[in-house]
N, C-alpha and C positions, 0 to 999 in steps of 0.2 A: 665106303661103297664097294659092292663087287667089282673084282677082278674081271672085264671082258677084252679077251683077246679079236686083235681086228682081223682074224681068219674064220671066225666064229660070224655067218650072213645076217643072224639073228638080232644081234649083240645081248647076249642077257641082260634082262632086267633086273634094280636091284629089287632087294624090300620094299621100298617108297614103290615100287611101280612104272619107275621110269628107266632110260637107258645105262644113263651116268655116262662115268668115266673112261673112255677106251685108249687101253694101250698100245698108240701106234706106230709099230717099226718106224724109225725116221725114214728107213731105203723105199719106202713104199709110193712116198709124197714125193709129186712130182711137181715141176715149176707147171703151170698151165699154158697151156696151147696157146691163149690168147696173151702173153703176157707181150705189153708195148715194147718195156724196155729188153733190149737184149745183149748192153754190156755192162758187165758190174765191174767195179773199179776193186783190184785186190788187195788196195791197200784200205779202203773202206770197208770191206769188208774183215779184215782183218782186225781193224781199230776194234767193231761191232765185236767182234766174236772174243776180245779181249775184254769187252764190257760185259759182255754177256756171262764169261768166268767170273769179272768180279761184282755184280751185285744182282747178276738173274737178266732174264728175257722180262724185260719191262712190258712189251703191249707183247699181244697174245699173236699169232697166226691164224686165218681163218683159211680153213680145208676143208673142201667139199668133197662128198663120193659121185662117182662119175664111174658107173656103173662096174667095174670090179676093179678100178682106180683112181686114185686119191689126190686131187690138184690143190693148188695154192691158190687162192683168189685174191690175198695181200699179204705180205712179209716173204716175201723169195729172199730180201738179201737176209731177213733172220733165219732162214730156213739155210742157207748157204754157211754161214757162218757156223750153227747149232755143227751141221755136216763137219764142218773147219775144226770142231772142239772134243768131234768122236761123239758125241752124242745119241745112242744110240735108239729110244723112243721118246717121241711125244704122247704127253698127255690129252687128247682129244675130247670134247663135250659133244658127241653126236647130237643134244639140244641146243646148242648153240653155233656147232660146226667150229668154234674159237679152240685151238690146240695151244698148251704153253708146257714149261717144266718147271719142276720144283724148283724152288727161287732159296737158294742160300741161304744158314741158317744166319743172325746177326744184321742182314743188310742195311746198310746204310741210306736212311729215307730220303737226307739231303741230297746223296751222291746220287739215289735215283733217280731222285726230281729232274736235276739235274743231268747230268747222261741222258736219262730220256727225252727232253729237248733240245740238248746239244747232236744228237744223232740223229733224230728227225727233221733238223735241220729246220727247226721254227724261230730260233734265235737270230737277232741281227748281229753282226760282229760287236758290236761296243758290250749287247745285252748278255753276250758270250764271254766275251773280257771282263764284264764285271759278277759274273755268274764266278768266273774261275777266282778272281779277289776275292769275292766274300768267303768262299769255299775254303779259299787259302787260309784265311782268317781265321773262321771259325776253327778250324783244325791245327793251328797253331803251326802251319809249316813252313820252313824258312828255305828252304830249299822248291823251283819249279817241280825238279824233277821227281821230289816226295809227293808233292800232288799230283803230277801225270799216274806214277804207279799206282798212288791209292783210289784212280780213278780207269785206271787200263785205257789212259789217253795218252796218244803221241806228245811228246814233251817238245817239238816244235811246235805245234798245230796249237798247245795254250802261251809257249812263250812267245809266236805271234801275233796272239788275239791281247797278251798281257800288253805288249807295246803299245798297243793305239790305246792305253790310257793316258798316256804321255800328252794324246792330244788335247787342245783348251775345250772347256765347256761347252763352248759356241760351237764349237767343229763336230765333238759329239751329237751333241743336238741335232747337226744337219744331218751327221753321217744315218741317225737311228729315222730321219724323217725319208732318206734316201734309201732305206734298206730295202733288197736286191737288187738295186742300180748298181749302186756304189757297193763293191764287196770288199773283204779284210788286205784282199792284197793291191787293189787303188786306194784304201785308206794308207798303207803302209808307205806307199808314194808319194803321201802326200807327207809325209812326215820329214821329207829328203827339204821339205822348203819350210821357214823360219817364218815365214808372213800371213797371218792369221787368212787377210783379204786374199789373198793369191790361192790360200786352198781351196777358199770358197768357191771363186771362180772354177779350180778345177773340179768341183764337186758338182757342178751345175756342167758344166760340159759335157761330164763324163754320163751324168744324169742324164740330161734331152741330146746326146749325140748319140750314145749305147758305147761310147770309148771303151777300146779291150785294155788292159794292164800292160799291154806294150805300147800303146799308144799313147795312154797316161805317163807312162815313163818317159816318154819324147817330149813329152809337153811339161815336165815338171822338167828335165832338163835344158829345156832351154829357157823358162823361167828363171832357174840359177845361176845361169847363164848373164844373161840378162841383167840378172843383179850385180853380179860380179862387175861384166863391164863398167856398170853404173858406177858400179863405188872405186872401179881403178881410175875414171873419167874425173872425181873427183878430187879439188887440190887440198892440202894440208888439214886445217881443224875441220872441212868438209866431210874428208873421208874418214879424218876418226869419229865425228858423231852418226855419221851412217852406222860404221859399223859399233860402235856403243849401243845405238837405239838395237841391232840386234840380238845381242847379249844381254839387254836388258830384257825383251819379249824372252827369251829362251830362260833366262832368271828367275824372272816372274810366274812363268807356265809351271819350271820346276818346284817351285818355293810351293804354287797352291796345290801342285797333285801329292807335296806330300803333307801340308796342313789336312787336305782331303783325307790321308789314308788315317792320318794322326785322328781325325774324327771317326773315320767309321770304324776305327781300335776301339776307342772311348766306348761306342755304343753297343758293340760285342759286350766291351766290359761289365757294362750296364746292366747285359739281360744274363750276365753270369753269376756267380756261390757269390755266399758275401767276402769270402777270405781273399776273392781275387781282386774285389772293388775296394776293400780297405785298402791292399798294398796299391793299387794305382791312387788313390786319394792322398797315403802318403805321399809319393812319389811327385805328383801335381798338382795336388790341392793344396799344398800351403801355399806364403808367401814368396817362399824362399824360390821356390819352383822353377823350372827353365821356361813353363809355363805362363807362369807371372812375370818372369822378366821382359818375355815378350809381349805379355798386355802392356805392360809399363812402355817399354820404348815404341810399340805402337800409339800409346795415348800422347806420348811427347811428339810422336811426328805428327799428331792432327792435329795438338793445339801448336805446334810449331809454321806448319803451313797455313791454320788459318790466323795467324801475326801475320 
């Protein structure tokens, strides 16, 4: 498409007959007059404009002309950020009004999919924790902080969202039926108590009361509380099966989140080369397998219990 510069009132037309493409200075684009929000967080924005370096401006800006100047109708904080990166023009469609830039040669589609609903902020925390697993997975990284950089995310902000996998299924479940009542860091409180029932309850408080994260923190503490006295109130074999029974839930929880990951490895494995499926078939598809031996002493504890 021709080249038209945005000092140029006209904008030329290309060949085809229409405007096209306009080159326009980033200094020129102003946030707009009516814009609601008027504080932007600079560590948000900062996260963005680190994404932005690494896989491109995902959704586009729309900029209108407004008589010899240039506003924002949506994306101020991508517009901020772009600023934040040195950025010096946007790509404008005066047919569409939608401005974006060239998007990085290579980028990664996952990572965009990705990124792009983790920063619009459409995911529920669990859907964001299992977004960063699978990601992790796929990419083979053992290390958080390898996926934060290959993603230009804060590497707390996923090893936060990584913990609330730790929670049971059921608590899941509720947290993603609660999503924006219940956010990542009253999920994370709830994690401080061992009693599946007990988070529920907090989950529901914090749901139909509007509970802030300091308040949830009072009320998971004296839950623990709570317990504690119970089980010091308790005499001899009393108190050690109290505290058994919660070492066996925290056992338990552990033991399935990681047969959980052990499966969804299998099923990466699955839709990978075949050189990568034969060595895990060696590995645990014979008999011999750590695999099998765990089918085996599973099968002896069910037909042992039903004796």
């Amino acid at each position: 498409m021709a080249r038209t510069l945005v000092d140029n009132p006209l904008f030329k037309k290309t060949d085809s007959g229409d405007f096209g493409i306009v080159h326009l200075p980033i200094g020129v684009v102003q946030p707009s007059p009516h814009q609601a929000r008027k504080a932007f967080s600079d560590e948000s924005i900062a996260e963005l404009a680190e994404s932005i370096r690494t896989v491109g401006m995902l959704q586009p800006i729309k900029v209108v002309k407004d008589g010899n100047a240039y506003h924002v109708v949506y994306g101020e904080r991508r517009l901020r950020a772009l600023k934040s990166l040195g950025i010096a023009e946007l790509l404008w469609d005066s047919r569409t009004q939608l401005a974006t830039i060239p998007e990085p040669p290579n980028a990664d589609l996952a990572v965009q999919s990705l990124t792009e609903n983790i920063l619009r902020e459409n995911l529920s925390p669990i859907e964001e924790a299992e977004a960063y697993q699978h990601l992790r997975n796929l990419k083979g990284f053992k290390k958080q902080q390898d996926l934060a950089e290959y993603m230009g995310i804060d590497k707390r902000r996923i090893s936060e969202k990584l913990q609330l996998l730790e929670l049971s299924d059921k608590i899941k479940q509720e947290l993603l039926g609660k999503a924006g009542a219940v956010t990542a860091s009253h999920a994370r409180e709830l994690m401080k108590l061992e009693d599946e029932e007990l988070q529920l309850q907090v989950i529901k408080r914090v749901a139909d009361q509007g509970l802030s994260v300091k308040e949830t923190s009072r009320i998971v503490s004296d839950m623990r509380r709570r317990m504690l006295d119970a089980g010091q109130t308790r005499d001899g074999s009393e108190a050690t099966e109290f505290r058994r029974r919660i070492e066996e839930r925290k056992f338990i929880r552990r033991f399935d989140q990681l047969c959980r990951q052990l499966l969804q490895a299998a099923k990466i494995v699955s839709e990978g080369n075949g050189q990568l499926k034969t060595a895990f078939l060696d590995t645990f598809g014979n008999d011999d397998s750590v695999l099998a031996a765990l089918e085996k002493t599973l099968r002896e504890m069910r037909e042992g219990k039903q004796d």
